[in-house]
N, C-alpha and C positions, 0 to 999 in steps of 0.2 A: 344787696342780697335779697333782702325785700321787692324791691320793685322786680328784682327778674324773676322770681316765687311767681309776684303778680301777672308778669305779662305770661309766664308760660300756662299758667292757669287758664288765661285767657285760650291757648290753642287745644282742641280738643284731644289731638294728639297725643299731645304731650297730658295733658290734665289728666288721660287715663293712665299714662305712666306713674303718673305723682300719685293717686290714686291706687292704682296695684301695690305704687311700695306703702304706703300706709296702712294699708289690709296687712302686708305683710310684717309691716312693726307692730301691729294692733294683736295678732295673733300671738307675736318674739314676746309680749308684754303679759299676754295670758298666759302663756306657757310658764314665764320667772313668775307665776303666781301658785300652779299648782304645785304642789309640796308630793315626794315620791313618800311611797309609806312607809312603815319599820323606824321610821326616824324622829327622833327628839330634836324638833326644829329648834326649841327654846335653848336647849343644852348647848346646840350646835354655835347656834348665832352666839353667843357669848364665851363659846370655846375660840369661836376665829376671829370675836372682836379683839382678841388678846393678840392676834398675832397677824399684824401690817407688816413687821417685817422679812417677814416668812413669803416663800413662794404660794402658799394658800393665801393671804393676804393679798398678794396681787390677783391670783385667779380671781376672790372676790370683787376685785377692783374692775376688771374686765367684765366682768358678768353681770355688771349694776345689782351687785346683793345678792343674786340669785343663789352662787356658791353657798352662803353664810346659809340661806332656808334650804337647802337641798332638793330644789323646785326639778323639772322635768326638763330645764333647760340651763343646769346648775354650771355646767362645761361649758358652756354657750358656746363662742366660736375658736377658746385656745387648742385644743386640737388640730384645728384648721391651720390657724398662726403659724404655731410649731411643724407642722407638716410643710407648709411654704416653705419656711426659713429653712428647715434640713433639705430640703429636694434643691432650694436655690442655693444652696451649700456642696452638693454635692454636685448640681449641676456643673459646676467649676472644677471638682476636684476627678469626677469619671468622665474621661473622654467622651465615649459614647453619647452620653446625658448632654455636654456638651455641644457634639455634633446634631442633637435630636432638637435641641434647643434653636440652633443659630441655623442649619440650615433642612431641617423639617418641613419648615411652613406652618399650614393650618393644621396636616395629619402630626405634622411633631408639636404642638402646642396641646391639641387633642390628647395625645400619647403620655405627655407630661401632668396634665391638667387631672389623666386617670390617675395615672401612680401618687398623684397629689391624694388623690380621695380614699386609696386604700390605704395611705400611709395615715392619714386623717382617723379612719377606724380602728387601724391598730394600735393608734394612741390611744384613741379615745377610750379602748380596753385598757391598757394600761391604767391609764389615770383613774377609771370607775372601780379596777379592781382596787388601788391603792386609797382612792377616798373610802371606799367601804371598810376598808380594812383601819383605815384611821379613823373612822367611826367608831368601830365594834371595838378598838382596844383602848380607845376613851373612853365607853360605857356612853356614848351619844345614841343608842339606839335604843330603843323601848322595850321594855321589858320582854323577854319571850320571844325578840328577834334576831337569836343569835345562832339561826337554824339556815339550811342550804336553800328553802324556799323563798327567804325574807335577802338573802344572800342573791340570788339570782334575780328578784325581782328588783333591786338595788342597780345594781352595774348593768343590765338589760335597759331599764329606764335611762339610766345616766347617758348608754353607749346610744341609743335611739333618738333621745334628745338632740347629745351632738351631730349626730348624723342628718336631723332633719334641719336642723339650724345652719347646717354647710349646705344644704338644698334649698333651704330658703335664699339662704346667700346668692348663690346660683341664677335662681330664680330673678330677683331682682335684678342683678347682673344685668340679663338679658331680656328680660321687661319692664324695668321701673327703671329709675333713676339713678346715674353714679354707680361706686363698686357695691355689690348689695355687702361683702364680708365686713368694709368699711363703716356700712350705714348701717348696722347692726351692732358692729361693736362700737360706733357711736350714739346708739338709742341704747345701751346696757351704760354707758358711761353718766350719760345726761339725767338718766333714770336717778344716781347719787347724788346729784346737784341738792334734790330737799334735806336730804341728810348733813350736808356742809351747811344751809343754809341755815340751820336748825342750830350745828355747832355755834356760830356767829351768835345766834340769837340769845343760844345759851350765855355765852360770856356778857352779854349785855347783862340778862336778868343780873346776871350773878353780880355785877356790878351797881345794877343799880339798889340791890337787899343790902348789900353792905362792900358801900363806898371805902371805908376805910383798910378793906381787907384786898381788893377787887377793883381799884380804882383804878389800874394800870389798865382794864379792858375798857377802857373807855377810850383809852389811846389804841390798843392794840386792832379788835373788833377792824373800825375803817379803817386801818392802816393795813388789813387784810384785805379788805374792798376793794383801796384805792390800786395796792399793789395787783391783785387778780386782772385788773380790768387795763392796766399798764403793761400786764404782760400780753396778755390778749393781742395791743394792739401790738408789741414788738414781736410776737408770733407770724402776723397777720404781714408785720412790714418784712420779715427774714423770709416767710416762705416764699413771696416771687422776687426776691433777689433773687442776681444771676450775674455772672460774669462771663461774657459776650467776649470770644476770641474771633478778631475777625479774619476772613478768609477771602481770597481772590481767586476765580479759578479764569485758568488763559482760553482764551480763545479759538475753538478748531472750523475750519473752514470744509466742510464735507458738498461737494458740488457748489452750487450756486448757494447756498444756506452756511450763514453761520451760528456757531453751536458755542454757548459760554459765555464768557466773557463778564459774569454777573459778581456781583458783591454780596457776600452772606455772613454768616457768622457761624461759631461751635456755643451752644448755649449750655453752662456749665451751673448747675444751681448751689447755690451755697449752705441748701438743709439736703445735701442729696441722698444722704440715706435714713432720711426724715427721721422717724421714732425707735429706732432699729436699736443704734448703740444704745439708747435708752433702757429698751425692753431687755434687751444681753446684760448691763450691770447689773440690773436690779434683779434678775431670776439667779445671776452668779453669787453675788452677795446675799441673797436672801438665802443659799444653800446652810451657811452656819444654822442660823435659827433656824431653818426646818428642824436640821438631822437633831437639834435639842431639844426638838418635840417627840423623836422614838428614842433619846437616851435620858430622856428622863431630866433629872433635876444635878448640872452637876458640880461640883468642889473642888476647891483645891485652882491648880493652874487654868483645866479646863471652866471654869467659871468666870474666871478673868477674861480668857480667849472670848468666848461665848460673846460676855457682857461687850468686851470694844466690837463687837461686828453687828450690835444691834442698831435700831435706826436711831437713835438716838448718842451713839456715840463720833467721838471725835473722826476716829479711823476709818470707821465707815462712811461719812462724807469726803474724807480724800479720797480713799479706795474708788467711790465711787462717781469723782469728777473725771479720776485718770483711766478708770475703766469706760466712760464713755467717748473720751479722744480715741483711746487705742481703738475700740469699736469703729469708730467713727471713718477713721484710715483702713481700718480691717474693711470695711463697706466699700470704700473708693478704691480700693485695690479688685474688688468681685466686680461692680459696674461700668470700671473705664479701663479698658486698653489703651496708655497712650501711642504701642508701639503699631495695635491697630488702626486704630485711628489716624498717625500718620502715612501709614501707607495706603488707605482708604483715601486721602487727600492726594497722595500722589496717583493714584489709579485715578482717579476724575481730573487730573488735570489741577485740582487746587493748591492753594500757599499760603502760607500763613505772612504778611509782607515784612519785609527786615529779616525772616525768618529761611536756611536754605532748606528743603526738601529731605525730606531721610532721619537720620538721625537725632541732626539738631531739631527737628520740630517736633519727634517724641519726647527730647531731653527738656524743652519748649514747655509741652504740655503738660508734661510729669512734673515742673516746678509750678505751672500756674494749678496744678490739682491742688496740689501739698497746701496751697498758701488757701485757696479756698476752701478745704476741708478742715485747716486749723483754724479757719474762722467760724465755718457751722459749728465745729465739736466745741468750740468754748462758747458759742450758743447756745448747743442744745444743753451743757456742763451749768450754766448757768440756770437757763429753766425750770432743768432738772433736780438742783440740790441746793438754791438759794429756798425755797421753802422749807428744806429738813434743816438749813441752816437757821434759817428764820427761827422754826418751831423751837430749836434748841436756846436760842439767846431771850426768846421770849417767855418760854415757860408753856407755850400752850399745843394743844396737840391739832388745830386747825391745819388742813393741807391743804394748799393750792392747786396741788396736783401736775407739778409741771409736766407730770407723760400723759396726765389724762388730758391737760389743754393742751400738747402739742397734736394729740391726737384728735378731739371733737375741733379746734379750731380748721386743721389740716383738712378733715372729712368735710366740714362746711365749706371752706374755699374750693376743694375740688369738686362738689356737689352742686356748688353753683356755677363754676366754668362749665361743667357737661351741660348744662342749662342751655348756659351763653351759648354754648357751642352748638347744641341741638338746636337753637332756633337760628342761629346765623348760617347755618349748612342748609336748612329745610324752606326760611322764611324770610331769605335774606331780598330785598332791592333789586330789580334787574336795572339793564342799563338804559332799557325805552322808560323807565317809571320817574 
């Protein structure tokens, strides 16, 4: 990763690429600095450190902190997220959406790419109106600003934010390097790395003032480390798996020229709906503790319920190993037609070999999906909830993050193939050289 950093550095072309997107993280990093007004940042930040398992807990997670200060870029890019995932939702479910999708072209990708950006602001409303409004009925706001002027400058800021931070996106997209939505919400992620590091540091101190209280973080601490840096690389070695179906396609003789006859494959990845199931359990399960942040404190049965769906209980880590399988299958049912895809094979003339044409090779494909998407989801299942597991057996509230490293590692490998790829396309070897 390093050395291809280096050589693309080296081509000027590309150097202003890498350059445009660092202006543009340099600005994404001033913006989570400035604080919107009316607001009790200190109140805030200690009302949301309370609540990781809440759907504000992860918006703060996505925002690298920003959420927690109430900064100009607080919403960062889930707006954005959630606008994808319902459009590529519905893509599938309204024909129309579908037909504009698959046989549009450049004007239907354009067409889609709009409704993405307006469904992005009507979020964005949404969520500004409800952060303010969970401001003002925690008393998070400063004194004297629980007026329509302090009100409007609230959610205006919030909603302008997000909108410009989906335009930054954009922007990079199409001038900088890799997906800019990607490389954004990986510089809001990387931004929390001092904060964990801090955590770590803490359990050391606390270990070394008093060994006899504290002594188990002396195991614990690098057994954080060693484990982070292990999942890393099994992150690293799952995402370019693939399982490779291979395919033959026959030979047509059209005049003097023959046409076919090659050897290729169907390349089927085994993280194929990469952080997705991820991102769905943990905003479904985090719904309990939201809604027990506007009812208040409660007793009785509802207390118990409450208490098992917190991140710390038993429940909630099954719930949310078997919530990201079913996601997981829920994903490779949106992304592969097997019954298209065989017939796509029979229209070119291709086979799958041992395999006959039609049916069987949908019924082919549809078992070799099943068997590699039960492989990713007890990957990503494991990722994702041996850390909350972890935290529970050990006592400490250190997180590894499995969504946040399946996501920065994810963004770093495909930031560096668009690399590879932009110099192997532009700067590659002729055949006289």
């Amino acid at each position: 990763m390093i050395q291809t950093i280096r050589k693309a550095w080296g081509i000027p072309e590309l150097r202003k690429k890498i350059i445009f997107t660092l202006l543009i993280l340099l600005i994404f990093r001033i913006g989570n600095a400035i604080t919107v007004p009316y607001v009790n940042t200190d109140l805030l930040a200690a009302y949301l450190d309370q609540m990781g398992a809440t759907i504000l807990g992860l918006y703060n997670v996505m925002s690298g902190g920003a959420f927690a200060n109430a900064t100009v870029f607080a919403l960062s890019i889930q707006p954005y997220i959630n606008s994808s995932i319902i459009i590529q939702l519905l893509t599938v479910a309204i024909p129309s959406l579908e037909r504009l999708a698959r046989d549009g072209g450049e004007e239907g990708r354009k067409k889609i790419q709009s409704i993405t950006r307006y469904t992005t602001v009507a979020i964005a409303i949404l969520q500004s109106v409800g952060y303010y409004f969970m401001m003002r009925n925690a008393d998070l706001l400063q004194a004297g600003a629980d007026g329509i002027w302090p009100a409007l400058v609230i959610i205006v800021t919030f909603i302008a934010g997000s909108s410009f931070v989906m335009w930054m996106g954009e922007q990079v997209t199409e001038f900088g390097v890799g997906n800019g939505i990607s490389i954004i919400l990986f510089a809001g992620i990387v931004a929390r790395l001092p904060v964990t590091m801090g955590q770590i540091w803490s359990y050391f101190s606390a270990a070394m003032q008093s060994p006899e209280s504290y002594g188990k973080y002396f195991v614990f601490a690098p057994l954080f480390i060693i484990l982070f840096l292990a999942v890393i690389w099994v992150i690293v070695f799952m995402n370019d798996s693939e399982r490779r179906i291979p395919v033959q396609y026959a030979k047509k003789v059209v005049g003097r020229k023959v046409y076919g006859g090659q050897s290729t494959f169907l390349p089927i990845k085994v993280t194929m709906s990469g952080v997705m199931p991820v991102i769905f359990a943990s905003a479904i399960l985090s719904i309990p503790s939201t809604i027990r942040l506007f009812v208040g404190e409660p007793t009785g049965f509802w207390k118990g319920f409450f208490n098992a769906f917190s991140s710390t209980g038993w429940l909630y880590s099954v719930l949310y190993l078997l919530l990201i399988v079913v996601f997981a299958y829920f994903y490779m049912t949106i992304q592969y037609n097997p019954i298209e895809m065989a017939n796509n094979l029979r229209t070119n003339n291709g086979t799958i070999p041992g395999i006959r044409p039609g049916k069987p090779t949908s019924d082919f494909i549809t078992k070799t999906l099943s068997k590699i998407t039960l492989i990713g989801a007890v990957f990503l299942a494991i990722v994702a909830g041996f850390p909350i597991i972890l935290g529970n057996i050990t006592g400490t509230s250190i997180q590894l993050g499995g969504t946040t490293l399946l996501i920065v590692v994810g963004v770093a490998l495909e930031t560096g193939r668009s690399l590879e790829g932009y110099m192997t396309a532009r700067y590659h070897k002729g055949f006289l050289e």
